[in-house]
N, C-alpha and C positions, 0 to 999 in steps of 0.2 A: 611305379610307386611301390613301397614295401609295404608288406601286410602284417599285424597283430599277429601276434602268434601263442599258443597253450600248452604248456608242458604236462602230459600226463604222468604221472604217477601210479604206478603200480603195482601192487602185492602179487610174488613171484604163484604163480597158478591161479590167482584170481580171475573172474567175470569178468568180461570189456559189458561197457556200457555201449554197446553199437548203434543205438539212436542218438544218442550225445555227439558219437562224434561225426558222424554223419551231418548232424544239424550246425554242429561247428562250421566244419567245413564247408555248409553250403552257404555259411553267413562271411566265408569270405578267409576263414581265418587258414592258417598253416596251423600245423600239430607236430608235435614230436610225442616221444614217448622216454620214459626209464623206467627201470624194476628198481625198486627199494632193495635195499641190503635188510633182512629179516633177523640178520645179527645183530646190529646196530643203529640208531639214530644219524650217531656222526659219521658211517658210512653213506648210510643212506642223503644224508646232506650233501656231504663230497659229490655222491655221483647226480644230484640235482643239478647242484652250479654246474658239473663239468657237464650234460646235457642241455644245460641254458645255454652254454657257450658252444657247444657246436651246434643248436637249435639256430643262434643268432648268425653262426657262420655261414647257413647254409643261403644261398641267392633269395632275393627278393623279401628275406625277414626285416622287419623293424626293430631293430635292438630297445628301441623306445620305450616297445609296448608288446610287452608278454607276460603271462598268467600262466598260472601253476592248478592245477587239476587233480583231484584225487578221487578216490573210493574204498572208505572203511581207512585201515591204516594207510594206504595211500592217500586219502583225506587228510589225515592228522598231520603225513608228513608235507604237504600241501599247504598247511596252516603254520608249519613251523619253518618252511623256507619261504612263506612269506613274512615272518618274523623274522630273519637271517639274513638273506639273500638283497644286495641292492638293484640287484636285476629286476624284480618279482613288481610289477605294477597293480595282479588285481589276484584274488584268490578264490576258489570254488569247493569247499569244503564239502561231500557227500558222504553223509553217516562216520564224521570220523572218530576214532577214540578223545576225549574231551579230559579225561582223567584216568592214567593208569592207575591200576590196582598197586603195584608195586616197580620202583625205580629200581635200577639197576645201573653196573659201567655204561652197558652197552644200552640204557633207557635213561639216560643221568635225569631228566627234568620233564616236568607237566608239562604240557601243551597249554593248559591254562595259566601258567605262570611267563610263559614267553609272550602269551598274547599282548602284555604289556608293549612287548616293542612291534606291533603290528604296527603299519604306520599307512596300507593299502586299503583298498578297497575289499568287502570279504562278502560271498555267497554259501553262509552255512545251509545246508539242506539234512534234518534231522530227525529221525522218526524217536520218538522217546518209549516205544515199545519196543525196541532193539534195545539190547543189552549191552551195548557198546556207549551208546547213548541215553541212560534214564534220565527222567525227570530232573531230579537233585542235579548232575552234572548239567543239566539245557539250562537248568535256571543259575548255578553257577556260572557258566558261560556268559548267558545275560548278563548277568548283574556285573560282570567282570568287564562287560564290551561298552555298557552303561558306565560305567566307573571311571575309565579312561576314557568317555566319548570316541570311543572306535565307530568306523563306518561299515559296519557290521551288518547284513543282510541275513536274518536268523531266521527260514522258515523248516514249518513243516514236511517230509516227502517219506510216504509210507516204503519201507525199503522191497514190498512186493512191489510199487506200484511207480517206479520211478520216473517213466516214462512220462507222467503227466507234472510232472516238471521240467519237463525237455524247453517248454516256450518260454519260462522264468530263470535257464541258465544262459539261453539266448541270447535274450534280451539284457541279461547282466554282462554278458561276455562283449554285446555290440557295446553298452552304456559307457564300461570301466576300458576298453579298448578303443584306440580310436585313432 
């Protein structure tokens, strides 16, 4: 029988979250991974899809049922291929940018303006004492997820303290995959 599967996401030199994936995989799931393009959005998109698709190529995946995974801008990019991507069945947002300070070629659009064509299931985890993430932007977000009746899971996860969110991305990951 094929199994669910998560696409991580992430920022070239960043932090692994290694109780994440650990608890993933012991609930069953397959993992893959990709680095974002740090030049680009729509690079970094390109090499998402082309990671879904050899993630799905690989034995025993469910093409069905895969999720996209992030942390910080791996987060964001997370949230906008699950905007994008018709692959993308559930999404895990950790601490991701919610509003850039300024657009660019290689930054063309908000992450809160695509949220509109989110159409998945979503696990925001968001500390609003991070600087990535304030206040004004979380309640933006809300009100944005509210607005379109998105199915939006918007909690708190202090970004020292992640780990005690490990049992509520679990449980979203067994819920929205299956």
């Amino acid at each position: 029988m094929a199994s669910p599967a998560w696409l991580w996401i992430r920022e070239p030199g960043a932090a692994r979250w290694d109780a994440a994936e650990r608890g993933l995989a012991q609930a069953g799931f397959v993992l893959g991974e990709v680095e974002l393009d740090p030049t680009s959005d729509r690079g970094s998109l390109g090499r998402i899809e082309s990671a879904l698709g050899a993630l799905v190529a690989r034995p025993g995946v469910d093409a069905r049922n895969l999720g996209v995974i992030g942390l910080g801008l791996g987060g964001t990019l997370a949230l906008l291929a699950g905007c994008t991507s018709r692959r993308v069945r559930a999404v895990a947002s950790i601490q991701p940018v919610l509003v850039f300070k300024d657009l660019s070629a290689a930054r063309p659009f908000q992450p809160i303006e695509l949220l509109l064509n989110l159409d998945v299931p979503m696990l925001a985890l968001v500390d609003e004492s991070d600087s990535r993430t304030p206040p004004e932007h979380v309640a933006l977000f809300r009100r944005q997820c509210e607005l379109g009746a998105k199915n939006v899971e918007l909690e708190r996860a202090s970004v020292g303290r992640l780990d005690e969110s490990l049992p509520r991305l679990v449980a979203f990951a067994a819920d929205t995959l299956q």
